[in-house]
N, C-alpha and C positions, 0 to 999 in steps of 0.2 A: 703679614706686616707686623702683628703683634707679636710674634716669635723673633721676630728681625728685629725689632725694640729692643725685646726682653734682651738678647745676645749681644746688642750695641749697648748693654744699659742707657738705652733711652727710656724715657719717661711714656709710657703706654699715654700717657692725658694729653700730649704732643702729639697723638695719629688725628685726632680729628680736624687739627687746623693746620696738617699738611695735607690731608685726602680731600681739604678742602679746596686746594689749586688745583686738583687732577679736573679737567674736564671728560663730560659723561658725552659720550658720542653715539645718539640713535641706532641700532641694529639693523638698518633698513638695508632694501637691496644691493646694492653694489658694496655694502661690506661682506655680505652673504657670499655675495659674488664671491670678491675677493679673499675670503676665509676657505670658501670648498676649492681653490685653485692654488692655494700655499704648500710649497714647497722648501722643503720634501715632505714627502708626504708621511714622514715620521712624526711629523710636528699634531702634534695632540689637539682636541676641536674646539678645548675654550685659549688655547696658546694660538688657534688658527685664528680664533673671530679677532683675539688679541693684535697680531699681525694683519689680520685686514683691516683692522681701524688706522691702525698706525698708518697702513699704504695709503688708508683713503685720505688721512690728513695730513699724508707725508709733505706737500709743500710748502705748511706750515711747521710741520715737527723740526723741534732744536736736536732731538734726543728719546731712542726708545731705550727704555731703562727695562730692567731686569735681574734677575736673580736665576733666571734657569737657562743653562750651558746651551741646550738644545733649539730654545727660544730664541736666545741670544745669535745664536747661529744662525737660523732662519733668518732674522733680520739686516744680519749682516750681509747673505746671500741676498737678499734682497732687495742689497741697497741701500738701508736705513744708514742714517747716524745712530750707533750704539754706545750705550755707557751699561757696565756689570757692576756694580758696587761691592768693595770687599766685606 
């Protein structure tokens, strides 16, 4: 995120009152679950747990946002609503 700042010349003192909307969602089992069964199985183990949050609170999610092509992929397989940010 600070590197994506630094590159948007955004102001790094603007990350903590937008990381401040991201809701924090427990690690508990059924994101487990759904992190060790993310496909393809390309997709890397903290971009999985990433993608099993999202599934588990997919019927509330507007948007899985991202910056990584392979992630972004995943979730689009998935089924998510995807946004890639330029």
């Amino acid at each position: 995120m600070r590197r994506r700042c630094r590159r948007a010349s955004v102001a790094v003192s603007r990350l903590p009152a937008f990381l401040d909307l991201i809701d924090l969602i427990p690690l508990d089992p059924p994101i487990r679950i759904l992190a060790q069964t993310a496909r393809p199985a390309t997709v890397r183990s903290l971009d999985a747990i990433h993608l099993g949050s999202a599934l588990h609170a997919s019927p509330a999610l507007t948007s899985f946002v991202t910056y990584d092509k392979r992630l972004l992929d995943a979730a689009t397989a998935a089924g998510l609503p995807t946004h890639a940010p330029a």
